[in-house]
VEXTI-835260 format. One line per field, with one value per residue (C-alpha): residue in three letters; y, z, x. Coordinates in Angstrom, 2 decimals, padded with zeros to 5 digits. Each point is the difference from the previous one (the first is absolute). Last residue first. Layout:
resn	(ALA:...)
v	(Y:...)
w	(Z:...)
u	(X:...)
% end
This chain:
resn	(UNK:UNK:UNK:UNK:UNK:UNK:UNK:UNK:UNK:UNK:UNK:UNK:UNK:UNK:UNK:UNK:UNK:UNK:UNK:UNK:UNK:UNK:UNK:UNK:UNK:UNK:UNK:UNK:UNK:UNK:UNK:UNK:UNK:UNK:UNK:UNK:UNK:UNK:UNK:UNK:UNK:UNK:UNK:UNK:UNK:UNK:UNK:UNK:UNK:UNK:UNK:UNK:UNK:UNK:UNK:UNK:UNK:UNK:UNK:UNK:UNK:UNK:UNK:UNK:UNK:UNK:UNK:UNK:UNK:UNK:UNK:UNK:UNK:UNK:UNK:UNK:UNK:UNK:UNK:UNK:UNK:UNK:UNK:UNK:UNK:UNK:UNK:UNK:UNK:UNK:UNK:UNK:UNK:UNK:UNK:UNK:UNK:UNK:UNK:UNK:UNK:UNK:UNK:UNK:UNK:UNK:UNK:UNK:UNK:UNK:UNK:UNK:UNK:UNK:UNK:UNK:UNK:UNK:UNK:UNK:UNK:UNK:UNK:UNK:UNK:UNK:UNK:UNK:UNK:UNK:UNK:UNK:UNK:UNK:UNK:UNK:UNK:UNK:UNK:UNK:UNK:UNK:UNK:UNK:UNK:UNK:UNK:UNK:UNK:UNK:UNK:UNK:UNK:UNK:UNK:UNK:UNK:UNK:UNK:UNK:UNK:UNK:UNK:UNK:UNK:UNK:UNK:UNK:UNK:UNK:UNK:UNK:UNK:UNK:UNK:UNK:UNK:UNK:UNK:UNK:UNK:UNK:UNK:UNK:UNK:UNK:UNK:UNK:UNK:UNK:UNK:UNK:UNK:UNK:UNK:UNK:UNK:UNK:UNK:UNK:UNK:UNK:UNK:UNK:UNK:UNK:UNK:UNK:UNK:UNK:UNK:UNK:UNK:UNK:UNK:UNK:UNK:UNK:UNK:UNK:UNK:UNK:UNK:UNK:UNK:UNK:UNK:UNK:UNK:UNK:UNK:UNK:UNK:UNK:UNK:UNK:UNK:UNK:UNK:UNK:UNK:UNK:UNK:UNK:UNK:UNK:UNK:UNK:UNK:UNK:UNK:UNK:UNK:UNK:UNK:UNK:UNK:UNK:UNK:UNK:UNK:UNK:UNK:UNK:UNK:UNK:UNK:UNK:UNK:UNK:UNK:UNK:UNK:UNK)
v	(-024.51:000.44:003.68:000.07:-001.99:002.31:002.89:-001.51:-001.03:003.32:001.17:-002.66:002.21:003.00:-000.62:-002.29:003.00:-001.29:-002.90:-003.77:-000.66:-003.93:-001.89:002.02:-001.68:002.94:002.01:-000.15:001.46:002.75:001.03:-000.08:002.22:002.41:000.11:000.82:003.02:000.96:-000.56:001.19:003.55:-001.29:-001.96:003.11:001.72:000.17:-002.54:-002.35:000.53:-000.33:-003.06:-002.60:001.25:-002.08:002.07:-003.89:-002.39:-003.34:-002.34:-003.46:-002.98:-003.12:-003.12:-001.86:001.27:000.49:002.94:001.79:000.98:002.15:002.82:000.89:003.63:-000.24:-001.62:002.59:003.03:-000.96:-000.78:004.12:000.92:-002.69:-003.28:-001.62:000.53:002.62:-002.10:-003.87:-002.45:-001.30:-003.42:-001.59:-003.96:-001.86:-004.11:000.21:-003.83:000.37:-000.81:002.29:003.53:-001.23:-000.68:003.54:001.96:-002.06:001.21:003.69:000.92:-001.86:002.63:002.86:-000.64:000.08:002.82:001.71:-000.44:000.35:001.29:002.40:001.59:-001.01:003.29:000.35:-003.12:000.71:001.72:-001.57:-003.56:-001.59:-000.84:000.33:-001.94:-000.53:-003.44:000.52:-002.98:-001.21:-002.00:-004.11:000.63:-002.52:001.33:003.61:-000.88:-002.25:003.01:002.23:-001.92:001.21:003.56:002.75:-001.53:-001.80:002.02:003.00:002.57:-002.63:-000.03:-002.04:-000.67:-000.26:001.26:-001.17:000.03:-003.16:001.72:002.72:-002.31:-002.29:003.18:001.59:-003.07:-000.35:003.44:001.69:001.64:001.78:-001.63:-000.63:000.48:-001.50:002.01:-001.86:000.03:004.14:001.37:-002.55:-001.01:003.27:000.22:-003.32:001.20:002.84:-001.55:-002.54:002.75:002.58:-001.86:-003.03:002.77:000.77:-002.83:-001.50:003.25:002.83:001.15:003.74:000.81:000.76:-001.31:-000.62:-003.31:001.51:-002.61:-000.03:-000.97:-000.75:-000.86:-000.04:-002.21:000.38:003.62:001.80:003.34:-000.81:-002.51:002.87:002.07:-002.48:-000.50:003.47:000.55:-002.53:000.84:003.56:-000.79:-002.69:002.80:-000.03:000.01:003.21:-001.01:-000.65:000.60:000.58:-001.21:-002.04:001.10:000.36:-003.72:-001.98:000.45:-000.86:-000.73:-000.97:-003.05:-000.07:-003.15:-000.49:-001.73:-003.64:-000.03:-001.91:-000.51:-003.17:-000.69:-001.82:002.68:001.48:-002.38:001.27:-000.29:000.48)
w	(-007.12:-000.96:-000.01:-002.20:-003.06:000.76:-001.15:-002.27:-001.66:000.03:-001.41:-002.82:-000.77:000.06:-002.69:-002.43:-000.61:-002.30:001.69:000.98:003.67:000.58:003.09:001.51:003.72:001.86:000.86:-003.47:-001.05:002.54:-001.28:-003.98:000.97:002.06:-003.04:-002.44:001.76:-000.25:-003.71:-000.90:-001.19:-003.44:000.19:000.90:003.31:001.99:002.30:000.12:-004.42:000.70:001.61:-000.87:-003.12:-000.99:000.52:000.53:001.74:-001.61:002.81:-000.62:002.56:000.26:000.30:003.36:-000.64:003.80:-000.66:-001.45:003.81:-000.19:-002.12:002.15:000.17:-004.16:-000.53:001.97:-001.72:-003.51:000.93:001.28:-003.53:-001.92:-001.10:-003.63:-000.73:002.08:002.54:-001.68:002.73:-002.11:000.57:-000.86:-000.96:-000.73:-000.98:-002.45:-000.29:-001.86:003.33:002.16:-002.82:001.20:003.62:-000.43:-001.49:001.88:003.56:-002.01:000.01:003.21:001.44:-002.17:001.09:003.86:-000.70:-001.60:002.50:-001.67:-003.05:-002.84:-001.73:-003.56:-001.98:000.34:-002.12:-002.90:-002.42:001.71:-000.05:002.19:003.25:001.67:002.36:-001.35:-000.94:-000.57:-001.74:000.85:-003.26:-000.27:-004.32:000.25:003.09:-000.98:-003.52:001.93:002.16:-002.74:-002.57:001.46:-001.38:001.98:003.49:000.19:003.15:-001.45:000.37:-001.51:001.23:-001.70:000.90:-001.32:-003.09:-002.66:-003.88:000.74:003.31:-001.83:-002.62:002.50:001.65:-003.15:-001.06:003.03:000.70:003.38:-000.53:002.39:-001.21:003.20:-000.78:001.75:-001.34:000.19:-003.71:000.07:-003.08:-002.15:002.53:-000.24:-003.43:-000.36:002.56:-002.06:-002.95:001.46:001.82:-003.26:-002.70:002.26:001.26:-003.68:-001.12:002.60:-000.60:002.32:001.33:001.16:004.02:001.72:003.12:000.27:-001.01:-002.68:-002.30:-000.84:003.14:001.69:003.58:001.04:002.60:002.68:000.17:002.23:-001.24:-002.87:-001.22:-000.14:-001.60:-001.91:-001.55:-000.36:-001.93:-002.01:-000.77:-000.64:-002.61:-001.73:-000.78:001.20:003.85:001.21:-001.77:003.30:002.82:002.35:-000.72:-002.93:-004.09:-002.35:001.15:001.11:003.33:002.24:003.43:002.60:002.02:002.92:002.72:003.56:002.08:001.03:-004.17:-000.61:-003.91:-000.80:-003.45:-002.92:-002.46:002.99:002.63:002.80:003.49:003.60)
u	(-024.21:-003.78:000.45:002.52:-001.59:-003.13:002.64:001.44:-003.44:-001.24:003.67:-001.17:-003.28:001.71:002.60:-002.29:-002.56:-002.19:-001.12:-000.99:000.51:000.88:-000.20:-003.10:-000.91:-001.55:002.98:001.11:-003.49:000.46:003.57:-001.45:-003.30:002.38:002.30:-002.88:-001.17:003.34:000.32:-003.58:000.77:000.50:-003.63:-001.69:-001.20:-003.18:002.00:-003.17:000.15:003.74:000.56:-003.11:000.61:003.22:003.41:001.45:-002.41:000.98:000.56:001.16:-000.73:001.63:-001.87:-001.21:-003.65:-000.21:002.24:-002.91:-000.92:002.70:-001.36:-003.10:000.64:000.91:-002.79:-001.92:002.01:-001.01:-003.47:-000.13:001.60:-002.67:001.47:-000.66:003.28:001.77:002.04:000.01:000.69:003.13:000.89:002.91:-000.08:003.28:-001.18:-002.38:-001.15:-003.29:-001.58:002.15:-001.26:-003.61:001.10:001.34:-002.91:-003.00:002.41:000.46:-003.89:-000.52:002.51:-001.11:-003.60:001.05:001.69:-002.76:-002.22:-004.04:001.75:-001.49:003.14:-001.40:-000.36:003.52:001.17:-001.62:002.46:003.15:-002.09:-002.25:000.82:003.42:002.91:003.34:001.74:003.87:001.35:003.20:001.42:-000.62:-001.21:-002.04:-001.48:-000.43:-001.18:-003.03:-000.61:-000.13:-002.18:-003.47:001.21:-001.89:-000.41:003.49:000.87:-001.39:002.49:002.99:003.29:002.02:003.73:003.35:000.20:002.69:-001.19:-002.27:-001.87:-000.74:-001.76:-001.55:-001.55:-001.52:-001.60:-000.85:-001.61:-000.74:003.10:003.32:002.84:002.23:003.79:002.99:003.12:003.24:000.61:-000.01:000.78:-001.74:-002.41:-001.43:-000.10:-001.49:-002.48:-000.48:-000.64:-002.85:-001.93:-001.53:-000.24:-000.60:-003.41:-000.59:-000.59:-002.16:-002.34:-000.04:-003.56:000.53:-000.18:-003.43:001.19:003.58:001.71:002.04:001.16:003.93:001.16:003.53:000.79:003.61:001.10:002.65:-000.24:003.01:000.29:002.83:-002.89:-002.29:002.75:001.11:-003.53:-001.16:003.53:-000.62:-003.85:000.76:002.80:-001.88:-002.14:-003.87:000.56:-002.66:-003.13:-002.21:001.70:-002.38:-003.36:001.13:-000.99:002.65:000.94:003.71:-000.44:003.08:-000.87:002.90:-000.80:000.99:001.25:-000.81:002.26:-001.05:-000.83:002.80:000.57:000.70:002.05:-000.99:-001.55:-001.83:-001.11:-001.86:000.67:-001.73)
% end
């Protein structure tokens, strides 16, 4: 499988990551830690340094119970640092992390790459149309409701079953408008309780009957440490078996904080294919 990013095809035989870089006060790990366009260089080459072949930004914290942010305030926040970015390193393909069009088109107009939107055009009716005029990968993920409702609503007779019928409507929706590069992201967290968590992730492969790649954003989430009786910056090894079993099971791109474990993972698989 490919995707085209800003006219070339990326190969996604070999998994790819996607180094996180969260531009809010507010994330569950790293929440208010690149505020100078110091930090967010040096975050950026190092990820990049690491082995990340995109680099997801986001200025809206998709956690539950985490403040509204106007439209405003989330360019404020995303559209100069991808211009920063971009600035110092051309190369850079970067993923704006919204559920927002307006937001999307915008990031996508001073240089991003891709959109990856939480709600798979749930929240903003206009995203899948922006998506396909705009002919950029979009990253469709699985949830219900919103950040503030979303875990009241983990009721699922088979949730992979769901998620697959969920993301079939999804993608011959996003085919019909003429989206061409379709990711799909089965959601870990959102709307998922810990033990759901671990059955999607047991069943993994059968999403490969979607025929679209699959992104895996399980990074220091709570399905780690809360099983782990730990915290989400004691999560890193929990989060490397999570990444290896996922890649096992189909994953094509691992979505993270910590870019220098998750691409010795893929090494490592890499190797034992050979």
């Amino acid at each position: 499988m490919t995707i085209n990013c800003k006219g070339s095809l990326i190969d996604l035989s070999s998994p790819k990551i996607m180094g996180i870089l969260n531009l809010t006060p507010d994330s569950f790990y790293d929440g208010g830690q690149y505020k100078s366009e110091i930090q967010i260089l040096q975050q950026t080459e190092k990820m990049l340094s690491e082995g990340a072949d995109f680099i997801d930004l986001g200025g809206y914290s998709s956690r539950p119970g985490a403040k509204e942010v106007s439209v405003t305030e989330e360019c404020q926040r995303v559209l100069p640092v991808i211009e920063l970015i971009l600035k110092n390193f051309p190369e850079t393909l970067i993923s704006i992390d919204t559920f927002r069009s307006e937001v999307a088109e915008k990031s996508i107009g001073a240089g991003a790459a891709i959109i990856n939107d939480i709600s798979a055009g749930e929240l903003d009716q206009a995203m899948l149309s922006t998506a396909a005029k705009l002919q950029v990968p979009y990253i469709m993920m699985h949830m219900r409701g919103n950040p503030k409702t979303m875990q009241s609503l983990t009721q699922y007779q088979n949730l992979t079953q769901e998620i697959i019928f969920y993301f079939s409507k999804k993608i011959q929706q996003a085919r019909d408008l003429g989206l061409n590069d379709i990711i799909i992201d089965p959601g870990f967290g959102f709307a998922k309780t810990l033990t759901q968590n671990y059955s999607l992730l047991n069943e993994l492969e059968l999403l490969q009957q979607l025929q679209a790649p699959i992104l895996i954003g399980v990074s220091r989430k709570s399905m780690i440490y809360k099983l782990l009786d730990s915290n989400a910056q004691n999560a890193l090894n929990g989060t490397t078996v999570l990444h290896t079993l996922a890649l096992q099971k189909g994953a094509q791109i691992l979505r993270v904080h910590d870019v220098k474990e998750a691409k010795e993972c893929v090494l490592i698989l890499d190797q034992l294919k050979d």
